[in-house]
C-alpha positions as CSV (number, residue, x, y, z in Angstrom):
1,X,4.5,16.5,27.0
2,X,4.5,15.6,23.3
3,X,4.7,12.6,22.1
4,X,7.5,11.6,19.5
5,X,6.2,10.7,15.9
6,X,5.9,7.2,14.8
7,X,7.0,6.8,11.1
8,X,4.9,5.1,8.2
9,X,6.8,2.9,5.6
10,X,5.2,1.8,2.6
11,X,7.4,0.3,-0.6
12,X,6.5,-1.5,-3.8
13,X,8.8,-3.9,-4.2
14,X,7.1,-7.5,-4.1
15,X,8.4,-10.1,-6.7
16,X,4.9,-10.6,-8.0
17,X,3.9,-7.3,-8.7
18,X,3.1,-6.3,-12.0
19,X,4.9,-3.1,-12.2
20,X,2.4,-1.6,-13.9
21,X,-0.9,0.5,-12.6
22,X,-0.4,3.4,-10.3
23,X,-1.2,2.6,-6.7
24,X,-2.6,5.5,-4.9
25,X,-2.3,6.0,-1.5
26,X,-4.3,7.7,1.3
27,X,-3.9,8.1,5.3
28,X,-6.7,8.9,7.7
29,X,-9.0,10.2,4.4
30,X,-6.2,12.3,3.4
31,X,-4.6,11.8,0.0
32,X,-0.7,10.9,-0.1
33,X,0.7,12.9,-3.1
34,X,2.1,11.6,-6.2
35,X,1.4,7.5,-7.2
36,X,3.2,5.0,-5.7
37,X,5.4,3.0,-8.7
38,X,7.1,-0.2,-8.8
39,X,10.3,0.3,-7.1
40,X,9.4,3.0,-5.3
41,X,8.7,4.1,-1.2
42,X,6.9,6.2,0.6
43,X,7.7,7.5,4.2
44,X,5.6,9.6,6.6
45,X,5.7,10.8,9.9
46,X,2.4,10.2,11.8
47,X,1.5,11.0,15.4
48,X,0.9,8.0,17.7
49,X,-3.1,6.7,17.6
50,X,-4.9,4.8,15.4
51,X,-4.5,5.6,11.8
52,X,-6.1,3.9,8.8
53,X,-4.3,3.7,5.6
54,X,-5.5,2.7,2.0
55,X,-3.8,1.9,-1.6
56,X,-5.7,1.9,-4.7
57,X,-5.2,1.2,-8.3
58,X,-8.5,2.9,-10.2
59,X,-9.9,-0.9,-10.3
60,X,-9.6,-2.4,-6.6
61,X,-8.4,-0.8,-3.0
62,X,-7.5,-2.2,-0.2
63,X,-7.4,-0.6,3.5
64,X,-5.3,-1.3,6.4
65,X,-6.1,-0.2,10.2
66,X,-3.3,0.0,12.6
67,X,-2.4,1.6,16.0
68,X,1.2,3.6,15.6
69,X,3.2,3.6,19.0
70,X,5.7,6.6,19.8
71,X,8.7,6.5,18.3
72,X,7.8,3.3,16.1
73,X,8.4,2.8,12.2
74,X,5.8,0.6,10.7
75,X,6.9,-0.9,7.5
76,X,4.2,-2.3,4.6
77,X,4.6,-3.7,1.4
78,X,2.3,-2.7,-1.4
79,X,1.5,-5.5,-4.1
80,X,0.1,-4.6,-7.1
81,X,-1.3,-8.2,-8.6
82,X,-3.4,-10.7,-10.6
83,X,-6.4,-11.5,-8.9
84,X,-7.3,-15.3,-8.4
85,X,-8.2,-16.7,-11.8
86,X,-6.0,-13.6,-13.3
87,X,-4.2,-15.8,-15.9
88,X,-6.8,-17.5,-17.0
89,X,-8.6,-13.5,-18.0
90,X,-5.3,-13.1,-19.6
91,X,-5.5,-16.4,-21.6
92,X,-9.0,-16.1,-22.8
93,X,-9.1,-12.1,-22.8
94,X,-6.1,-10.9,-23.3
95,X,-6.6,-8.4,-19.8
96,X,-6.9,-9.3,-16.0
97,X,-8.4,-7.3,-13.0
98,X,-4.9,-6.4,-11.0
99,X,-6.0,-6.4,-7.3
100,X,-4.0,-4.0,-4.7
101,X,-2.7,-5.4,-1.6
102,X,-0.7,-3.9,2.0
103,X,0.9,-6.3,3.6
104,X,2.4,-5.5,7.3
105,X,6.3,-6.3,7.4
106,X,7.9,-7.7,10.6
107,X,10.2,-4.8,12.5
């Protein structure tokens, strides 16, 4: 008997972001194609298990594990901001490290 897919989620959508840098994106070691943008989503079937997924943006990363269920859709948010201290970089020199983040969203 197969199992039925579970279905990863991933949007870039989160007030603070600062809709610039591409995020990239892999699952399991395996490179998502094309850059996740402000705005933007990504969906992907997966099969149940445990699955680790990461988002990076040429500066920082940031990985996620999780256990996807049959049949579930799990749903994060990618955030794309200042690191603690950021403004202050910005005040004094003009640039700021922009840290990557993946938040898990209630179903």
């Amino acid at each position: 008997m197969v199992s039925e897919p579970a279905r990863l989620v991933i949007t870039r959508d989160h007030p603070q972001d600062i809709q610039d840098r591409p995020v990239y994106l892999w699952i399991d070691g395996e490179k998502w194609d094309g850059v996740l943008r402000y705005g933007k989503t990504f969906e992907r079937e997966l099969p149940p298990g445990p699955h680790k997924v990461k988002a990076h943006n040429t500066l920082f990363g940031h990985s996620v594990d999780f256990e996807a269920k049959p049949g579930e859709t799990l749903r994060y948010r990618c955030e794309n901001g200042l690191t603690p201290g950021g403004i202050v970089m910005v005040l004094m020199l003009g640039v700021a490290y922009l840290r990557v983040r993946l938040t898990r969203l209630p179903d």
